[in-house]
N, C-alpha and C positions, 0 to 999 in steps of 0.2 A: 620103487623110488627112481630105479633109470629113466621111465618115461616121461616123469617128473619135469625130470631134470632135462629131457632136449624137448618137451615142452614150453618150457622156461625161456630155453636159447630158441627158439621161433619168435615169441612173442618180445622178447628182446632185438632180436635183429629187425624182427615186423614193425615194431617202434623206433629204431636209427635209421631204417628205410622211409617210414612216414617222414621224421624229422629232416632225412636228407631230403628228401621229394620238398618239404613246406620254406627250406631257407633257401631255396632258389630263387625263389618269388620276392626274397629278400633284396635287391640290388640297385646300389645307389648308382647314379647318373656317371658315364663318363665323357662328360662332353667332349666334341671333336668340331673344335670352331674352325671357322677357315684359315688359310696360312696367311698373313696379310703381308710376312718379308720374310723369306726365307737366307740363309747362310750363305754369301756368292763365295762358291771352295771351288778348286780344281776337282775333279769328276774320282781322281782316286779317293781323295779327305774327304769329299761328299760321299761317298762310297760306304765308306770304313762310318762315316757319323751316323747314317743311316740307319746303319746293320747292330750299331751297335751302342745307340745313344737316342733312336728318334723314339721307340718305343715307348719310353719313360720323359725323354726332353723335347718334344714338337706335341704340336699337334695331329699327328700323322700315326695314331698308336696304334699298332695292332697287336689282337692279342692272338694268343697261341690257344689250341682247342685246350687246353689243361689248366691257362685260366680263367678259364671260364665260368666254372662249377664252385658256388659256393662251398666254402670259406676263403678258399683262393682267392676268388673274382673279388673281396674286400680286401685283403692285401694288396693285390694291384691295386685297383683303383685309389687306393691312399698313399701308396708307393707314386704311382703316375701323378698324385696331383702335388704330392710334396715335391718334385722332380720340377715338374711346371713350374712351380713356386719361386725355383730357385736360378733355373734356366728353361726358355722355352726358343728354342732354332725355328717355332714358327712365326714368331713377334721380334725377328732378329732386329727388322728395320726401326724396328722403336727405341731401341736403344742408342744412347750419343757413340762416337768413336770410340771414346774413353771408355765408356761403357765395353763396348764389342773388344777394345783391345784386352780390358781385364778379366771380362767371362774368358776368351781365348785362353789367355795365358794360364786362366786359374783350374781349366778344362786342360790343358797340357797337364799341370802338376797332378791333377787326380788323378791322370791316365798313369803317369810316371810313377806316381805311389801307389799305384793300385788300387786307390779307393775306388775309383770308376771303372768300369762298370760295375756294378754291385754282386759279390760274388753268389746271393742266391739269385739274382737273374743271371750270370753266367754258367749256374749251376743247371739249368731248365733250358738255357738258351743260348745252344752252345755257338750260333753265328755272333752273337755279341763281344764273345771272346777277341782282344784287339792283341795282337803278337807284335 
C-alpha cells in the first residue's frame, strides 16, 4: 500500500504542475498608455507618489517578479485597473482644478487614515510603505 500511496502524490503534484504551467497562458492585458499629464509636485512628493502610489495609480506600473505568475498576475491587474478607475497621476492634466484639488485632498485623507496604500501591497512591497 506505501507505494500506492507516494504514487498517488507524484501524479497529484504532476497534475498542479500541469495546471500551474497551463494558467500562465491565462493573462489579461495590462495596458500602459502613454502619460499625457503627469502631477507638477516638488521632487520629494513626487518621490514618495512614485514609490508608493504610481504602481496601482499612473500609468507607469510596474510590476515586481512575484507578480507575475498566475493567480497573482489576476489580482494585480484588477487591483491596477480598479486604481486607475478611481485615480490615474497619468491623465492628471485632464482633470478641472476642482477636480486636482479634490483627488489631492481625498489622496491626503487616505494616506492619513491608512487606507492607502493598500496593506497587501505594502505587505509585498515594502518601498510603498509611506512614514
Amino acid at each position: 500500500m506505501r507505494p500506492t500511496f507516494w504514487k498517488a502524490i507524484r501524479v497529484v503534484l504532476l497534475m498542479a504542475l500541469v495546471v500551474f504551467i497551463g494558467i500562465q497562458f491565462v493573462r489579461p492585458p495590462l495596458d500602459s498608455p502613454p502619460v499625457t499629464g503627469d502631477l507638477p509636485a516638488p521632487l520629494e512628493v513626487k518621490s514618495v507618489l512614485q514609490r508608493a502610489c504610481y504602481d496601482c495609480h499612473s500609468n507607469q506600473t510596474r510590476l515586481a517578479w512575484f507578480d507575475e505568475p498566475a493567480p497573482a498576475y489576476w489580482f494585480v491587474v484588477g487591483d491596477v485597473r480598479a486604481a486607475r478607475a478611481v485615480l490615474n497621476f497619468s491623465n492628471w492634466d485632464s482633470l478641472t482644478r476642482g477636480q486636482q484639488a479634490a483627488y489631492l485632498f481625498e489622496s491626503i485623507m487616505q494616506v492619513e487614515q491608512r487606507a492607502m496604500p493598500l496593506s497587501q501591497y505594502t505587505f509585498l512591497h515594502h518601498g510603498g510603505v509611506i512614514t
